[in-house]
Predicted model as a PDB file, atoms N, CA, C, CB and O in Angstrom, pLDDT in the B-factor column:
MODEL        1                                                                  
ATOM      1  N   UNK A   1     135.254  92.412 104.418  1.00 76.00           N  
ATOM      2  CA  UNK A   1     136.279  93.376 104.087  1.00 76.00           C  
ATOM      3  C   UNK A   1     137.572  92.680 103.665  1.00 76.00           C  
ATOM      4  CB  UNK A   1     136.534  94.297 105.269  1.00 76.00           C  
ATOM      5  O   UNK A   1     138.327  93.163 102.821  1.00 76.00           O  
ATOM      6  N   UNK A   2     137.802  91.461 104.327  1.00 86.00           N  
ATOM      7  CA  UNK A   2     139.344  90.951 103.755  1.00 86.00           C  
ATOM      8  C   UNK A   2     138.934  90.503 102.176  1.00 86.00           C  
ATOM      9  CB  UNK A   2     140.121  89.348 104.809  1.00 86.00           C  
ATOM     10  O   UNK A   2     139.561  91.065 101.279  1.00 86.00           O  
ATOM     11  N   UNK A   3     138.131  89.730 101.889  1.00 87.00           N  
ATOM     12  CA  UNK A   3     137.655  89.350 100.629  1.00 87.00           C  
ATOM     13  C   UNK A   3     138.152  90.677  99.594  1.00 87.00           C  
ATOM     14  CB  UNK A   3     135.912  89.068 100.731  1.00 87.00           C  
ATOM     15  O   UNK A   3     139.090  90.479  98.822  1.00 87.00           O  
ATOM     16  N   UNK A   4     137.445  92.067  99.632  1.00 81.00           N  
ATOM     17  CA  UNK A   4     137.835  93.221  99.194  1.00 81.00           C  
ATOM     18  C   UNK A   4     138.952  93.288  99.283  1.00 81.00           C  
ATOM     19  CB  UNK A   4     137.376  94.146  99.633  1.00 81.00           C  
ATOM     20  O   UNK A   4     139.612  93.389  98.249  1.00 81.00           O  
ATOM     21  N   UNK A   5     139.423  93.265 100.220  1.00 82.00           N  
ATOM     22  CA  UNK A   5     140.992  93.567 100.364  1.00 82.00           C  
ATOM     23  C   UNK A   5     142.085  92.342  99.656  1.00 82.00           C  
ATOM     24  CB  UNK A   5     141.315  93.662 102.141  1.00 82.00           C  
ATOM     25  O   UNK A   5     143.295  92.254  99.448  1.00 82.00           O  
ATOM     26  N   UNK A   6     141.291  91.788  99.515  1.00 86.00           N  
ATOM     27  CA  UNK A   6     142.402  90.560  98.480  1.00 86.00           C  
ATOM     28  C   UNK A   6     142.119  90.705  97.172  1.00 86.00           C  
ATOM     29  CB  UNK A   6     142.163  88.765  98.709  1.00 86.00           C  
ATOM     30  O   UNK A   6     143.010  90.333  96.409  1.00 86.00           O  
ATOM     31  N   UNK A   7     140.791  91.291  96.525  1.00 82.00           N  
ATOM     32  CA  UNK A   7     140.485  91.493  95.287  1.00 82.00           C  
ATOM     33  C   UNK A   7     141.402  92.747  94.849  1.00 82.00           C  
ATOM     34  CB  UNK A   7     138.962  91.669  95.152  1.00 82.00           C  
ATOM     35  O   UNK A   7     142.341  92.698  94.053  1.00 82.00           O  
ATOM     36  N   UNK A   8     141.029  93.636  95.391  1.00 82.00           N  
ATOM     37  CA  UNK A   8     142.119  94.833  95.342  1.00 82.00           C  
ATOM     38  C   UNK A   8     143.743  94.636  95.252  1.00 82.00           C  
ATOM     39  CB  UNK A   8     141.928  95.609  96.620  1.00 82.00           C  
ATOM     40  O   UNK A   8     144.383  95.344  94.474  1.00 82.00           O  
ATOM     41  N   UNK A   9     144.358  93.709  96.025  1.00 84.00           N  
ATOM     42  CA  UNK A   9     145.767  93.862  96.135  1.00 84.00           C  
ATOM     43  C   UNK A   9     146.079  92.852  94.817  1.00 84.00           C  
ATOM     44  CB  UNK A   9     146.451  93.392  97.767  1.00 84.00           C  
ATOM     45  O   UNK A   9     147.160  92.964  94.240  1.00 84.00           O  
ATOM     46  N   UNK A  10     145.224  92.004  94.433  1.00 87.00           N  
ATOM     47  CA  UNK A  10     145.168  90.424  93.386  1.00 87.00           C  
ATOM     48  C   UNK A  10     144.610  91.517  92.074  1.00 87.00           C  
ATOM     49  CB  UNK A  10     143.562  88.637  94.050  1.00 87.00           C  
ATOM     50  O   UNK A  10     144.288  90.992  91.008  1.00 87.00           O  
ATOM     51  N   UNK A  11     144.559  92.423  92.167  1.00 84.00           N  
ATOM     52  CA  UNK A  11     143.894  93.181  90.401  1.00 84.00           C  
ATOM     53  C   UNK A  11     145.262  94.304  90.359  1.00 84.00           C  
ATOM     54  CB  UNK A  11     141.640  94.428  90.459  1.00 84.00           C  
ATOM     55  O   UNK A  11     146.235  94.448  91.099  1.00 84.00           O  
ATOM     56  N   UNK A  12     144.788  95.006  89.093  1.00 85.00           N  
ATOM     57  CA  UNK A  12     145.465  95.518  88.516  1.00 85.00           C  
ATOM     58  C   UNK A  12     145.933  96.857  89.427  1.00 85.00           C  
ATOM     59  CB  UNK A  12     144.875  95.601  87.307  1.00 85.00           C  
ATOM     60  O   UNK A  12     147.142  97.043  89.293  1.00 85.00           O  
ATOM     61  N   UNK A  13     145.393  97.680  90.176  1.00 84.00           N  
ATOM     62  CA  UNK A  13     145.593  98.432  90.583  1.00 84.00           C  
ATOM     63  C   UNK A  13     146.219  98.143  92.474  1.00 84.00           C  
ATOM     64  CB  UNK A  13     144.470  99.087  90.099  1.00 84.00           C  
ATOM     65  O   UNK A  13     146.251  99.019  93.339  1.00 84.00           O  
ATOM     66  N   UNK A  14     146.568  96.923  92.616  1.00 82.00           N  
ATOM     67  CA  UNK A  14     147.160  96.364  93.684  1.00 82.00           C  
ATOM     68  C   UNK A  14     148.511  97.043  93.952  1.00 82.00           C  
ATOM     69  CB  UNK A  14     147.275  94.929  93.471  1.00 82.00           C  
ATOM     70  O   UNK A  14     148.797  97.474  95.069  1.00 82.00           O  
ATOM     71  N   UNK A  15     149.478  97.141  92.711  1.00 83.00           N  
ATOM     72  CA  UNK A  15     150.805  97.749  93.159  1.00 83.00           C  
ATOM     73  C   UNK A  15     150.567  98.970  93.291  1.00 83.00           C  
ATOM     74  CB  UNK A  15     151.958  97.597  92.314  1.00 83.00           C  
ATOM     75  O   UNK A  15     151.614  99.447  93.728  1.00 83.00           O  
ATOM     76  N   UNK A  16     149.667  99.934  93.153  1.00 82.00           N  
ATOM     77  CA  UNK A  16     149.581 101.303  93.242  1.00 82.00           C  
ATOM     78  C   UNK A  16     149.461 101.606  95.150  1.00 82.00           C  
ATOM     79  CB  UNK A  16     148.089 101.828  92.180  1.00 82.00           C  
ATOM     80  O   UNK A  16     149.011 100.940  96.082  1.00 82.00           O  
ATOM     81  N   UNK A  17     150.235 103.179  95.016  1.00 87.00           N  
ATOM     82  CA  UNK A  17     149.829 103.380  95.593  1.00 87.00           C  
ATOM     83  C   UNK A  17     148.169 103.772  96.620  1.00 87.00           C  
ATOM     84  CB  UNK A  17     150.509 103.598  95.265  1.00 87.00           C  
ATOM     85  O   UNK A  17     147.111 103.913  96.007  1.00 87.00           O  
ATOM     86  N   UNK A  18     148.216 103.869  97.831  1.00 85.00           N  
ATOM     87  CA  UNK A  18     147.158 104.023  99.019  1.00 85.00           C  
ATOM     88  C   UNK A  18     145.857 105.113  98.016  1.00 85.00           C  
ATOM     89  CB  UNK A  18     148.105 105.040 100.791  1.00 85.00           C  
ATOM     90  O   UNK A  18     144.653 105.127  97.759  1.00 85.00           O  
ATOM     91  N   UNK A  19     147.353 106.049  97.692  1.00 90.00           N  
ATOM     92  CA  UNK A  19     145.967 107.681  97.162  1.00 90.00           C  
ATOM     93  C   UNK A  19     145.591 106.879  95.699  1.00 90.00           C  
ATOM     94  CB  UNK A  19     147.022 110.107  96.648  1.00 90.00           C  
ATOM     95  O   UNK A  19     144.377 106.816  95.503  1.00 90.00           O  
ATOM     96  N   UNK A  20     146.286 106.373  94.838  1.00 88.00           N  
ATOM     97  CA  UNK A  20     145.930 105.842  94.034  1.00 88.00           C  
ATOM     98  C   UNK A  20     144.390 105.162  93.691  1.00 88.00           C  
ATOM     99  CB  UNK A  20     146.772 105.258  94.098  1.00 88.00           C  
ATOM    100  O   UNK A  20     143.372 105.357  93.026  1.00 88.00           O  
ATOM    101  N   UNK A  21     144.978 104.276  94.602  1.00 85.00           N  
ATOM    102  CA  UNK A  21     143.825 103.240  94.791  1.00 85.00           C  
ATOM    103  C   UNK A  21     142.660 103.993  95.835  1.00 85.00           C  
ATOM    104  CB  UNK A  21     144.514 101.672  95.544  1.00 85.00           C  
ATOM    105  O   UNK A  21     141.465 103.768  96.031  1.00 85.00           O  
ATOM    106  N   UNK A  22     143.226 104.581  96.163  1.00 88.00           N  
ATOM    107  CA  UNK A  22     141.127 105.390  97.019  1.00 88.00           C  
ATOM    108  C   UNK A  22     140.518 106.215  95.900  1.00 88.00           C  
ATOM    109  CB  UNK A  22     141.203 107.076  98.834  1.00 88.00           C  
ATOM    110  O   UNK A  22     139.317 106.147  95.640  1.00 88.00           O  
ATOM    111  N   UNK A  23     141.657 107.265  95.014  1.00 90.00           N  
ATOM    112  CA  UNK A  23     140.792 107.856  93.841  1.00 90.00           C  
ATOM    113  C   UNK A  23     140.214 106.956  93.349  1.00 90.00           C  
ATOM    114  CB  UNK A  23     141.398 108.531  92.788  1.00 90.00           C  
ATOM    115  O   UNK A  23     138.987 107.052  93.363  1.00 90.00           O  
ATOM    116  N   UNK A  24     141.083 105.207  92.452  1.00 87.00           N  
ATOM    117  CA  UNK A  24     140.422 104.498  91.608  1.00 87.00           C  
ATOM    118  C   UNK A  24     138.753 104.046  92.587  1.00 87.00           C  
ATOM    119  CB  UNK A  24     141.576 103.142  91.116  1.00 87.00           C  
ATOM    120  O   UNK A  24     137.564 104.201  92.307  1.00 87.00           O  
ATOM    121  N   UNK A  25     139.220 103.665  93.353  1.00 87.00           N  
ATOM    122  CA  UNK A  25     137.845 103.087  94.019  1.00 87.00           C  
ATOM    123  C   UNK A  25     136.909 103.922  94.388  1.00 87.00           C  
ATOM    124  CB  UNK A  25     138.019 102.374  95.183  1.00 87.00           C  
ATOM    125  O   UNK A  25     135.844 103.498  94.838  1.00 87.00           O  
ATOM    126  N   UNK A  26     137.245 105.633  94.213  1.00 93.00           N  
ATOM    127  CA  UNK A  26     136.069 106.574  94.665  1.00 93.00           C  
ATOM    128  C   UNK A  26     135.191 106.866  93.412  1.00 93.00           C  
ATOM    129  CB  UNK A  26     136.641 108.042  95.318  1.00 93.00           C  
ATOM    130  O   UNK A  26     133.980 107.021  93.255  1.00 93.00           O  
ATOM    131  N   UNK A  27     136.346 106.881  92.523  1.00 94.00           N  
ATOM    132  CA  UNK A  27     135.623 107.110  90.769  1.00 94.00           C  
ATOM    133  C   UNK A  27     134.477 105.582  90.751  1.00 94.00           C  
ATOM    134  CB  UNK A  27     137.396 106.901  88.985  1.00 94.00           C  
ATOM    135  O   UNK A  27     133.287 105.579  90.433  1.00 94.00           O  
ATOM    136  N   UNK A  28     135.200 104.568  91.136  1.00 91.00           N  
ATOM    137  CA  UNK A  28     134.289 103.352  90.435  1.00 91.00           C  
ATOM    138  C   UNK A  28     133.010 103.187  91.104  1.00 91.00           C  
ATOM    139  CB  UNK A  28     135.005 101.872  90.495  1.00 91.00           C  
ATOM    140  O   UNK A  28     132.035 102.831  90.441  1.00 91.00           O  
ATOM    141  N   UNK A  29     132.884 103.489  92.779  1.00 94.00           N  
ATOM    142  CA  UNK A  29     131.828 103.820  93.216  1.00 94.00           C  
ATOM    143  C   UNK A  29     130.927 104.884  93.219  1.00 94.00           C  
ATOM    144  CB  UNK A  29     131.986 103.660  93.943  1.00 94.00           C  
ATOM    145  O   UNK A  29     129.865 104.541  93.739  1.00 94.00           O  
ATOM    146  N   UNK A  30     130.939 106.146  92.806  1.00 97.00           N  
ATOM    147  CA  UNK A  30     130.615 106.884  92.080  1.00 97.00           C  
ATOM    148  C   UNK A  30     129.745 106.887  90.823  1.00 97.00           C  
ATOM    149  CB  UNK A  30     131.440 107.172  91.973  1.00 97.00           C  
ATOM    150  O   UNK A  30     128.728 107.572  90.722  1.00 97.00           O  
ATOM    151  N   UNK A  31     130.235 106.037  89.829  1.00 97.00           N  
ATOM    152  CA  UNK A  31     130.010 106.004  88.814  1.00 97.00           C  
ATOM    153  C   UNK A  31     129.040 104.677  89.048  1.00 97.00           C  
ATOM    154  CB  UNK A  31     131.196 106.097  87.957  1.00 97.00           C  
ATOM    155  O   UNK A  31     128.251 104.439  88.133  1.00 97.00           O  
ATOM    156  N   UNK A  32     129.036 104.049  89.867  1.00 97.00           N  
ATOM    157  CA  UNK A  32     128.086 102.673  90.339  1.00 97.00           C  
ATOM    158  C   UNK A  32     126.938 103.503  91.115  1.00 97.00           C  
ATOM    159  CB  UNK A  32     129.018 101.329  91.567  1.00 97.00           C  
ATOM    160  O   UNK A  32     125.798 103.127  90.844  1.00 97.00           O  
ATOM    161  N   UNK A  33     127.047 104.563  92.029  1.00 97.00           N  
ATOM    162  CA  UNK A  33     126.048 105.139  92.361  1.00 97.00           C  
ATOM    163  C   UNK A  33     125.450 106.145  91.702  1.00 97.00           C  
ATOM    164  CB  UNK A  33     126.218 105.421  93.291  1.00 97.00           C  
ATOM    165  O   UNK A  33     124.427 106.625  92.190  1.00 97.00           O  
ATOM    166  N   UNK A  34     125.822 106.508  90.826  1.00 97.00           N  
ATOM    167  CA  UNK A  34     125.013 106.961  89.934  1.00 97.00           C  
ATOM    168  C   UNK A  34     124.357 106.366  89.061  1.00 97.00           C  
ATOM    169  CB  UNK A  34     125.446 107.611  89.447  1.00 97.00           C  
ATOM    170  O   UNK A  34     123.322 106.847  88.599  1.00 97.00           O  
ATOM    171  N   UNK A  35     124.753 105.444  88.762  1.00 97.00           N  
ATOM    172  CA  UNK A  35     123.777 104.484  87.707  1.00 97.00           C  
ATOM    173  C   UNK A  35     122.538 104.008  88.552  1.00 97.00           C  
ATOM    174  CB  UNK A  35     124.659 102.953  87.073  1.00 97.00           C  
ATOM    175  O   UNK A  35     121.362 104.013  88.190  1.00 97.00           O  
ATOM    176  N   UNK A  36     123.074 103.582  89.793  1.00 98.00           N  
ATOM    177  CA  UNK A  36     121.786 102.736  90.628  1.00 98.00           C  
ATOM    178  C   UNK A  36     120.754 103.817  90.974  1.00 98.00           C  
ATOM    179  CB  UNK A  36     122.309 101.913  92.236  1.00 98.00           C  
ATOM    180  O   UNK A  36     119.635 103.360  91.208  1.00 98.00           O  
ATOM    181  N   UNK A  37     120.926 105.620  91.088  1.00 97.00           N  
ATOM    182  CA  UNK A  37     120.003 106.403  91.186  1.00 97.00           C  
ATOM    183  C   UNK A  37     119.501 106.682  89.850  1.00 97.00           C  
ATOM    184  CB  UNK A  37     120.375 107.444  91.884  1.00 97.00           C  
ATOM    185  O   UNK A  37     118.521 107.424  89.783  1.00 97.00           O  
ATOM    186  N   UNK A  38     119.892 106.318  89.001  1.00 96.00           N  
ATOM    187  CA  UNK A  38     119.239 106.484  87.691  1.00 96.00           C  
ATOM    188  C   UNK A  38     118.194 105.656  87.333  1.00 96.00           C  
ATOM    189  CB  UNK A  38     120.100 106.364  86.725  1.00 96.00           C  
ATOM    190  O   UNK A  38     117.021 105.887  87.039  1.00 96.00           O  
ATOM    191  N   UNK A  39     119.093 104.270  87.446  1.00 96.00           N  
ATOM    192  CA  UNK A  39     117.259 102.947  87.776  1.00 96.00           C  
ATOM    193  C   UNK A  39     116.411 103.545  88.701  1.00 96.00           C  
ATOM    194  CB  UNK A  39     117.505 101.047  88.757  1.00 96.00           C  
ATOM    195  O   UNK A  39     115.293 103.876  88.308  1.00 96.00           O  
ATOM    196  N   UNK A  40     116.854 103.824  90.305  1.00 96.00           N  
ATOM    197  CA  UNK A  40     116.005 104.105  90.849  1.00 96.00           C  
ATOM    198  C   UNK A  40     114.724 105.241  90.419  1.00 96.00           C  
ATOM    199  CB  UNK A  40     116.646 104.271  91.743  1.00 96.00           C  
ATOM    200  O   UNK A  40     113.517 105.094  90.612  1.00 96.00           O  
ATOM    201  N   UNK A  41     115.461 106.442  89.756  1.00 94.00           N  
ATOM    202  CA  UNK A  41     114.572 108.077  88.955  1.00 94.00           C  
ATOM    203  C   UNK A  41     113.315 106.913  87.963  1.00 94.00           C  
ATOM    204  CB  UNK A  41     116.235 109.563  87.235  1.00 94.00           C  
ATOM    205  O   UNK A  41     112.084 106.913  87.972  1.00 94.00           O  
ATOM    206  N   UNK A  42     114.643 105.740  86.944  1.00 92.00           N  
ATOM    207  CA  UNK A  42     114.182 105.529  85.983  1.00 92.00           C  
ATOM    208  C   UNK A  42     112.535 104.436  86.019  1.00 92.00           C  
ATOM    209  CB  UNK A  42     115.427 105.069  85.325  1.00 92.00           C  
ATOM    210  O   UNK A  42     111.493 104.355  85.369  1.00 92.00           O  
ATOM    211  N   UNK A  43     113.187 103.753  87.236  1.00 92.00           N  
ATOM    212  CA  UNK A  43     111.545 103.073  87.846  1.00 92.00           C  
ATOM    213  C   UNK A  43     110.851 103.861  88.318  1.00 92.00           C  
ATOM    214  CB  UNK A  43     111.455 102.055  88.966  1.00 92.00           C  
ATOM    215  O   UNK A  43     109.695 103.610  87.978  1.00 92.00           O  
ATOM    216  N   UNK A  44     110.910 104.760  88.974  1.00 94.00           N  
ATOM    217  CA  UNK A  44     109.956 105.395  89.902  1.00 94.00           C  
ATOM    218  C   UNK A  44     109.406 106.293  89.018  1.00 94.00           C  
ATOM    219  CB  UNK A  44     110.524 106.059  91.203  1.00 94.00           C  
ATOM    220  O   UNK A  44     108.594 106.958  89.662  1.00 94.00           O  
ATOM    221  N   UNK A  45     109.432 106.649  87.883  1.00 91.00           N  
ATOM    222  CA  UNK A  45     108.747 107.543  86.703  1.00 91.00           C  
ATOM    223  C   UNK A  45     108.076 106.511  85.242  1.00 91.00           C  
ATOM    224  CB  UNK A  45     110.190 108.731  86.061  1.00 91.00           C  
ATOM    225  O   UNK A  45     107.504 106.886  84.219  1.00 91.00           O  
ATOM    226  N   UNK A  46     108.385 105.381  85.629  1.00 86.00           N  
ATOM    227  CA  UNK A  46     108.308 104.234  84.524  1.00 86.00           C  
ATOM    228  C   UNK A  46     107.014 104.207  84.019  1.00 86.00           C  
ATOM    229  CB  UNK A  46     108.645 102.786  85.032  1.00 86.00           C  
ATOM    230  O   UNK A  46     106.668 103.541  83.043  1.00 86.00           O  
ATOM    231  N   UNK A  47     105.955 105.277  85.002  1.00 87.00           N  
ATOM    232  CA  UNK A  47     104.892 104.998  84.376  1.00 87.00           C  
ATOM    233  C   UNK A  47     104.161 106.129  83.473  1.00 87.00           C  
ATOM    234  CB  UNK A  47     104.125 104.521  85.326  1.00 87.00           C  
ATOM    235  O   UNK A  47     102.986 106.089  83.109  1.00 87.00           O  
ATOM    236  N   UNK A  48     105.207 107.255  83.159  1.00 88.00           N  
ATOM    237  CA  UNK A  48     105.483 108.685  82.986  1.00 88.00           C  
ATOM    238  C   UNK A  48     106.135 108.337  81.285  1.00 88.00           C  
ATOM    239  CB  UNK A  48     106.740 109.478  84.408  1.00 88.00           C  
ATOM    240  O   UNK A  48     105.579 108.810  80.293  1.00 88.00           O  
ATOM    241  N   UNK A  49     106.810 107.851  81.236  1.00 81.00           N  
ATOM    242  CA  UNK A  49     107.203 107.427  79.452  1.00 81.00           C  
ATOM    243  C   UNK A  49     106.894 106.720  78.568  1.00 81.00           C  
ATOM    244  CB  UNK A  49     108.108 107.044  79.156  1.00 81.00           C  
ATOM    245  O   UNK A  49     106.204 105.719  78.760  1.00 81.00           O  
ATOM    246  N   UNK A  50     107.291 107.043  77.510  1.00 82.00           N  
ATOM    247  CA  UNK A  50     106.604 106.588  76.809  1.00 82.00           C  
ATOM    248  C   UNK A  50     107.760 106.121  75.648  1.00 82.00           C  
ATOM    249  CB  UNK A  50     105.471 107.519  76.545  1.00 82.00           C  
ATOM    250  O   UNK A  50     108.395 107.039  75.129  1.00 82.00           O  
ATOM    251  N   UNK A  51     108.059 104.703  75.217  1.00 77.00           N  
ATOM    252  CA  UNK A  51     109.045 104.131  74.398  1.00 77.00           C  
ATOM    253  C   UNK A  51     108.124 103.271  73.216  1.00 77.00           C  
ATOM    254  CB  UNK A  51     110.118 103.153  75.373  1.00 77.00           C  
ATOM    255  O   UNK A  51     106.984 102.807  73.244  1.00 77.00           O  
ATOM    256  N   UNK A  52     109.188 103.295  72.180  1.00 74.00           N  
ATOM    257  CA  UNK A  52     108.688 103.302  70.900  1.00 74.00           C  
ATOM    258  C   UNK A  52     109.954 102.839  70.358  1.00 74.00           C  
ATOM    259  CB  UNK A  52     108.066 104.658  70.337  1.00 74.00           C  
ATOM    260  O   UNK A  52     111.070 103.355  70.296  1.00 74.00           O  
ATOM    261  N   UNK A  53     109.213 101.114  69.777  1.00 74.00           N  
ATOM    262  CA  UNK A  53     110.637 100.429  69.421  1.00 74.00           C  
ATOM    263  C   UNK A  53     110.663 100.402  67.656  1.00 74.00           C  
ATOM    264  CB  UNK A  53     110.732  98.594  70.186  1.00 74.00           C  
ATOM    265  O   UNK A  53     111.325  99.582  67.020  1.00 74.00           O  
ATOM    266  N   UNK A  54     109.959 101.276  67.145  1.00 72.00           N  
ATOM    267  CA  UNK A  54     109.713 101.359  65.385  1.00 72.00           C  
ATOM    268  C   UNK A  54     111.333 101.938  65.295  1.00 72.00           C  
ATOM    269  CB  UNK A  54     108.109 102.769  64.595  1.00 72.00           C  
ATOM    270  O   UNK A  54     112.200 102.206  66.128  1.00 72.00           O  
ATOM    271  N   UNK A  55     111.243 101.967  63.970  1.00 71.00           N  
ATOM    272  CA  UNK A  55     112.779 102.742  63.094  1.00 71.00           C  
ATOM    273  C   UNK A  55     111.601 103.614  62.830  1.00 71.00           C  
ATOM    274  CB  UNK A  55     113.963 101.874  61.427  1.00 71.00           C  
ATOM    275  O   UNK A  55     110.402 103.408  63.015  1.00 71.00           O  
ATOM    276  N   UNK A  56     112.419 104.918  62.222  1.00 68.00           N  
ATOM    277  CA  UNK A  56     111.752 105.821  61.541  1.00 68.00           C  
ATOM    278  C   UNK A  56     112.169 105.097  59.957  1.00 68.00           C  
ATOM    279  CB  UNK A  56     112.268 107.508  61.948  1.00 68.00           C  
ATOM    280  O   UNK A  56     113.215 104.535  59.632  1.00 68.00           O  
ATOM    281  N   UNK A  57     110.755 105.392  59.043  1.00 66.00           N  
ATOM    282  CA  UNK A  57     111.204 105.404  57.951  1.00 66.00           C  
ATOM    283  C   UNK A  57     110.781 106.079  57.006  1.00 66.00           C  
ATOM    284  CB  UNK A  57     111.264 104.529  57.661  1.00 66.00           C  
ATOM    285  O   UNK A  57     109.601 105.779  56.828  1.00 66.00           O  
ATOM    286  N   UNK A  58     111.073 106.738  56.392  1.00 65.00           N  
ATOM    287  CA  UNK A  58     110.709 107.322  54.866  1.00 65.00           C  
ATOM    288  C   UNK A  58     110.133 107.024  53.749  1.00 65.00           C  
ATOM    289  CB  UNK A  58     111.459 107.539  54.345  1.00 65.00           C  
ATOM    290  O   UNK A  58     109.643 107.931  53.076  1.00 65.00           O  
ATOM    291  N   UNK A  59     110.084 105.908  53.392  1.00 59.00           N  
ATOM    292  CA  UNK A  59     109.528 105.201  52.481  1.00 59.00           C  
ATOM    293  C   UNK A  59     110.916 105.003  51.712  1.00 59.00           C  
ATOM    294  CB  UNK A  59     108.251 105.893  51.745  1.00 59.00           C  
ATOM    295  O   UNK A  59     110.287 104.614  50.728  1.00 59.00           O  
ATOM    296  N   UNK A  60     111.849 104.948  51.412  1.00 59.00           N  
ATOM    297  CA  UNK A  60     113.208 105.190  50.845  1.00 59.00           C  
ATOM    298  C   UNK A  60     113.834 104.014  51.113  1.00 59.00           C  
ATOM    299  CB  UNK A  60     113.993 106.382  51.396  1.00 59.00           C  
ATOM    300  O   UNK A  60     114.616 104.058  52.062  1.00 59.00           O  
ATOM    301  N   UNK A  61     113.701 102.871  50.493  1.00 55.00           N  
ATOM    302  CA  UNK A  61     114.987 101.740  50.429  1.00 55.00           C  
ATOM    303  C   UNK A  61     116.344 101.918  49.798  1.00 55.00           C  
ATOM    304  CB  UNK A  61     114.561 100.579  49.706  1.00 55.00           C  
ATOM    305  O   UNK A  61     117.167 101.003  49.835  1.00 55.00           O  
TER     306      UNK A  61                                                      
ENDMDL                                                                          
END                                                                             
């Protein structure tokens, strides 16, 4: 926790205020836990899709 707590006061959002800095850090974890349940949806169905690395093309250069 001190490590955190020195990254925080040493970055950009250090002079802000207490409420400041808990919104910034609630948005950034948030937005980190949602991504990591998305790998998680996105592995656990991985065997459910189906990807396709062609371009479409037309015949049209």
């Amino acid at each position: 926790m001190l490590i955190i707590n020195e990254i925080i006061r040493q970055s950009a959002i250090g002079s802000l205020s207490r409420w400041y800095k808990s919104v910034v850090l609630l948005v950034f974890s948030t937005i980190v836990v949602a991504l990591f349940t998305m790998l998680v949806i996105l592995l656990a169905n991985s065997s459910q899709l189906t990807t396709n690395y062609s371009y479409l093309f037309n015949g049209n250069l």
